[in-house]
C-alpha positions as CSV (number, residue, x, y, z in Angstrom):
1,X,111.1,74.6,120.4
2,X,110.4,76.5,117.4
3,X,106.9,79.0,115.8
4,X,105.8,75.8,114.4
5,X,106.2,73.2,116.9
6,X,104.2,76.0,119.3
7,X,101.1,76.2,116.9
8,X,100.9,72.7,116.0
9,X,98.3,70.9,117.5
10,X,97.1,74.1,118.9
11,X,93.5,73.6,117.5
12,X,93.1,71.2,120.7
13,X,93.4,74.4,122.9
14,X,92.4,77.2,121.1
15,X,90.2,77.1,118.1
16,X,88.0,79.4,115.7
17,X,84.7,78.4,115.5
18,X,83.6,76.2,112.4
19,X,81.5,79.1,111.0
20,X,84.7,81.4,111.0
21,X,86.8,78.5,109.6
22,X,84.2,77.6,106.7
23,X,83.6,81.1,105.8
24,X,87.1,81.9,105.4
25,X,87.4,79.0,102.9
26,X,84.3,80.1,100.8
27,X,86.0,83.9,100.8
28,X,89.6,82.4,99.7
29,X,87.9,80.6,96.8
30,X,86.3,83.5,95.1
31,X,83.4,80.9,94.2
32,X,80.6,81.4,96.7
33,X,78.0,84.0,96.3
34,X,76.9,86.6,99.9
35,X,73.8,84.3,100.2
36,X,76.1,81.1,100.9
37,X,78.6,82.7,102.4
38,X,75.6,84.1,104.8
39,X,74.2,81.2,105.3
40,X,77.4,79.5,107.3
41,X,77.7,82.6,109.3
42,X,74.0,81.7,110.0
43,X,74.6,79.0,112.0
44,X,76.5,80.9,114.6
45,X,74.0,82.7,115.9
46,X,76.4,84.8,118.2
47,X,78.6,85.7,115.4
48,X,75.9,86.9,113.6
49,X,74.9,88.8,116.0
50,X,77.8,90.7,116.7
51,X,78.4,91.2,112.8
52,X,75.0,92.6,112.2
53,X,75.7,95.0,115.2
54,X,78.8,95.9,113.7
55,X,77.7,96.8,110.2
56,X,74.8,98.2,112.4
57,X,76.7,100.6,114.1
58,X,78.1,104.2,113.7
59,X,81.2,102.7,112.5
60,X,79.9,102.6,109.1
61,X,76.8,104.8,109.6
62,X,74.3,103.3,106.7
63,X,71.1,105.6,106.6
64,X,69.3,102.2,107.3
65,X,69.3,99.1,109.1
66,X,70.8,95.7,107.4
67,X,69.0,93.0,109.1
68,X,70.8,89.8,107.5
69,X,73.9,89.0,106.9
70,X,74.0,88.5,102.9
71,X,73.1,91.9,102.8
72,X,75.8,93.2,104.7
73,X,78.2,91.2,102.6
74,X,76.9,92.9,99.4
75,X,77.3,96.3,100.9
76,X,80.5,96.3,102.7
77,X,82.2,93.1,100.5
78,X,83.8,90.2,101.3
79,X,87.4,91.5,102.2
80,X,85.7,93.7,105.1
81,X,83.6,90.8,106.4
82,X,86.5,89.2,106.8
83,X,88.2,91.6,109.2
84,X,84.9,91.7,110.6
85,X,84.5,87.9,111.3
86,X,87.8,87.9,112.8
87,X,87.3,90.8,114.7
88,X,84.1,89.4,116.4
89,X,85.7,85.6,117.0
90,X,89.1,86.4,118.2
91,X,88.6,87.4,121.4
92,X,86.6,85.0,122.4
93,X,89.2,82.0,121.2
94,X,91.7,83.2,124.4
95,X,89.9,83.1,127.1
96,X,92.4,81.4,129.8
97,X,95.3,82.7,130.2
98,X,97.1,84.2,133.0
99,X,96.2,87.3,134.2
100,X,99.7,88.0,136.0
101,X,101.1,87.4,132.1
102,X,98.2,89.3,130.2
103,X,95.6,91.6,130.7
104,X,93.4,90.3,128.1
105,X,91.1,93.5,127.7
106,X,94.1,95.6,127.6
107,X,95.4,93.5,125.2
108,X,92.3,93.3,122.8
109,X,91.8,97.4,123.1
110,X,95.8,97.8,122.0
111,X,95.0,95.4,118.9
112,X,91.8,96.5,117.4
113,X,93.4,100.1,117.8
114,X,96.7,99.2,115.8
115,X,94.2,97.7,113.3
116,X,92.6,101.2,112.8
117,X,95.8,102.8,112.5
118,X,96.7,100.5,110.0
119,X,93.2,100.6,108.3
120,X,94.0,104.3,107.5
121,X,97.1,104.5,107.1
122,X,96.3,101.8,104.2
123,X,93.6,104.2,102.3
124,X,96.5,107.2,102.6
125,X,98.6,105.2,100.6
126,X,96.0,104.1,98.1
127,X,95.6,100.7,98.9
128,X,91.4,100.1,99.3
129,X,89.3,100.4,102.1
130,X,92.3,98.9,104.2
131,X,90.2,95.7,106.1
132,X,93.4,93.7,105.1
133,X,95.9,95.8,107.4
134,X,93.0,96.3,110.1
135,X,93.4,92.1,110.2
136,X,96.7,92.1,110.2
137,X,96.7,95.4,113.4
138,X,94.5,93.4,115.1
139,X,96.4,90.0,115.1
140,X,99.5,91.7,114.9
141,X,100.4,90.2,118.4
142,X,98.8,86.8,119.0
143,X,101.7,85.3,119.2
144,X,102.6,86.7,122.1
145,X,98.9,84.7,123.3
146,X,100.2,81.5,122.1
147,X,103.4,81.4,123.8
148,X,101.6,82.4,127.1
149,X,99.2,79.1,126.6
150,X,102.2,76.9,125.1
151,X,105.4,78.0,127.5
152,X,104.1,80.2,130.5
153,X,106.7,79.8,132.7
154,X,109.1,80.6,130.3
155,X,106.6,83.6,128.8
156,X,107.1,84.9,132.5
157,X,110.8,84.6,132.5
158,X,111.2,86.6,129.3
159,X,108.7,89.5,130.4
160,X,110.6,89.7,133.9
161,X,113.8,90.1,132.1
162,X,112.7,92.8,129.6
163,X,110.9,94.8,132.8
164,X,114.8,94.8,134.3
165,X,116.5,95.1,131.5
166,X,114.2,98.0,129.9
167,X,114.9,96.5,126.5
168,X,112.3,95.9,123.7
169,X,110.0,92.5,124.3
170,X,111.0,91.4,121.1
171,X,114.7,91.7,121.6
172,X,114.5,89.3,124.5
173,X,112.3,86.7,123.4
174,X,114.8,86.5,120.3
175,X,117.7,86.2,122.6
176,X,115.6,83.6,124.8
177,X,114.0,81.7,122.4
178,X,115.7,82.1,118.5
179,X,112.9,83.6,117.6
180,X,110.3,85.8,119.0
181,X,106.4,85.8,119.2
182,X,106.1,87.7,115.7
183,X,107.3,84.6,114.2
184,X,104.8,82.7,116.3
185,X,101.9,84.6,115.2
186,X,102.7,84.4,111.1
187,X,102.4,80.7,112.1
188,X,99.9,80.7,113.6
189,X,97.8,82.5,111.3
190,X,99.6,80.2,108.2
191,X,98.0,77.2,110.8
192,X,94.6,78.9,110.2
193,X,94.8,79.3,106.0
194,X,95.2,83.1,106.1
195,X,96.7,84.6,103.2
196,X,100.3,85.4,103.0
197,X,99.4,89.2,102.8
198,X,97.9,88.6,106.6
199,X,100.8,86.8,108.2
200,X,103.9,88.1,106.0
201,X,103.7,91.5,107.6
202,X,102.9,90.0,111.4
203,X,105.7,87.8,110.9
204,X,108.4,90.9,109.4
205,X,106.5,93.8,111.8
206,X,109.4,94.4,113.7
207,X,112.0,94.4,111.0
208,X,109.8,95.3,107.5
209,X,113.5,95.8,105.2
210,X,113.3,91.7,105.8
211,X,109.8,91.2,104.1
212,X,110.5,90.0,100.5
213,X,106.8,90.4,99.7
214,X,104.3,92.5,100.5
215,X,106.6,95.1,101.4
216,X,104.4,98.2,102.0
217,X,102.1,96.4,104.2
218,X,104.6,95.4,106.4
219,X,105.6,98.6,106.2
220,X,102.5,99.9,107.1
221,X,102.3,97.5,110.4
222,X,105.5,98.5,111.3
223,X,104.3,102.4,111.5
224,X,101.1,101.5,113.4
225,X,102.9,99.6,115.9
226,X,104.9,103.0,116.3
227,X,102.1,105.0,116.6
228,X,100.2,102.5,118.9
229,X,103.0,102.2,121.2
230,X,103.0,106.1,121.8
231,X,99.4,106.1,122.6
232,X,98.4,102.5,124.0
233,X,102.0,100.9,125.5
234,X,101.8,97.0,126.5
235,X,101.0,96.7,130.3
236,X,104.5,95.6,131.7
237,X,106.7,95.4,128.4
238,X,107.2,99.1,127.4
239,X,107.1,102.6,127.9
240,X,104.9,105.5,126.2
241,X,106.9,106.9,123.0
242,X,106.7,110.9,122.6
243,X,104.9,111.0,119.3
244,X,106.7,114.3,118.3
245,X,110.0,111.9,118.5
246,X,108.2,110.1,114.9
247,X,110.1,110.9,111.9
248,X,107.3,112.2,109.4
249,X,105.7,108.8,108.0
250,X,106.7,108.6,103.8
251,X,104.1,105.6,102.4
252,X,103.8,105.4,99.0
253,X,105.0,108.9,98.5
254,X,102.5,109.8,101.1
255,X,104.4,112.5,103.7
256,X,102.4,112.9,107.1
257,X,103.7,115.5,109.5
258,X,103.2,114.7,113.3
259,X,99.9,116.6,113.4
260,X,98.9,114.2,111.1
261,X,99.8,111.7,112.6
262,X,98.6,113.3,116.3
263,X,94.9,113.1,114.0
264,X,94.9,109.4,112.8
265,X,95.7,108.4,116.4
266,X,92.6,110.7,117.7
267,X,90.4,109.1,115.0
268,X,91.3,105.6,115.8
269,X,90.9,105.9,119.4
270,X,87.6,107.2,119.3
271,X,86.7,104.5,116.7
272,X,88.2,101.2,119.0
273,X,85.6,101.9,121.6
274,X,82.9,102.0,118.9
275,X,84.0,98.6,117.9
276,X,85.4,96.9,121.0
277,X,81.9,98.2,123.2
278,X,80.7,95.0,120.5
279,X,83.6,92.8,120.2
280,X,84.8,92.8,124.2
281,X,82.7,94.8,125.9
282,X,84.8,94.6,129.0
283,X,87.6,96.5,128.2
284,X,86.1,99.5,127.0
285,X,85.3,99.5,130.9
286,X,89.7,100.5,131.2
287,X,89.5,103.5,130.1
């Protein structure tokens, strides 16, 4: 069994919908124009809906309301309506899994709130807007939701053994498996034509010296996982970190103290509610 041989084929169980899939091709060839690009996301009615709601909402606060979705694409661009289209699909692709192996709500609010970690974290180092490393936050961990579809007994196996042994999730699936669900997701998201810059850093997360290319970004991941696991630990796979045990963050020459850091993690918690109450309303009922 390897990342590939899980994800291959895995369209049959678990697949974006064609309006996600097309517009992700028309934003990769820097040809199409916000009216075409609009008009695919069109004919998912309740994608659009939950994009316009989005762009709507006090997330980005615009003094007036966007009613179609060209027009949000010219004022927010095409690499945010990315994260966005992502952001409103993803949860709905896993649907069926276990609940004894995952707590899908839990599971959705941790993600979209590494994603704002990494979103500003990205815009301290100078990098844009940061929709990029809010993609990458957000599917940091869908591997994990692939082997629990592909291999559950074994998925349970592997999550029993790192509850008794207390040791990091990702140690043991590497010791069970060769490889662990990091590698999954980069293939995963390679399956679905993401760029490189998406899945690199999902696939290096754990280990960022390792990344060849795109370096800081997986940097970047790796830091918002640390910071996410203080605040929002996995359900049944880790324990709360003490944030004052961080080392000060350097990115790009960018020092943050722990009361920095205490703030970003504030911010982005108050900020995941405002976007899951849209994306999956149910798990903003956790918490």
């Amino acid at each position: 069994m390897t990342p590939e041989e899980l994800t291959n084929g895995i369209d049959q169980l678990v697949s974006l919908p064609d309006a996600v899939i097309r517009a992700n091709e028309l934003l990769e060839s820097d040809q199409a124009g916000a009216d075409e690009i609009g008009e695919v996301i069109g004919h998912d009615p309740a994608l659009s809906a939950k994009l316009l709601r989005l762009v709507n909402s006090a997330f980005y606060s615009f003094p007036s309301q966007i009613d179609t979705v060209s027009r949000a694409i010219t004022l927010i661009g095409i690499n945010e309506l990315r994260s966005l289209i992502f952001a409103s699909s993803a949860t709905q692709v896993f649907n069926d899994i276990a609940p004894e192996l995952v707590d899908m709500n839990t599971f959705w609010h941790r993600s979209v709130y590494c994603g704002l970690v990494a979103k500003k974290f990205s815009t301290l180092c100078g990098k844009g807007k940061g929709e990029a490393q809010f993609l990458t936050g957000l599917l940091h961990d869908i591997g994990h939701l692939i082997l629990y579809i592909r291999a559950p007994d074994k998925a349970q196996t592997i999550l029993e053994e790192t509850s008794k042994s207390k040791r990091a999730l990702f140690e043991v699936e590497q010791q069970m498996l060769g490889f662990n669900s990091a590698d999954i997701g980069a293939a995963l998201l390679e399956n679905w034509r993401l760029p490189k810059s998406l899945w690199i850093p999902v696939k290096h997360q754990h280990f960022p010296d390792k990344a060849t290319e795109y370096k800081e970004e997986t940097a970047i991941l790796n830091l918002s996982l640390s910071l996410t696991d203080c605040l929002e630990p996995e359900i049944k796979t880790s324990e709360a970190l003490d944030i004052e045990k961080l080392p000060p963050a350097q990115l790009n020459d960018t020092n943050l103290t722990s009361e920095e850091l205490g703030l970003i993690a504030m911010d982005a918690n108050i900020e995941s509610f405002e976007v899951l109450s849209i994306i999956n309303p149910l798990a903003t009922t956790l918490y």
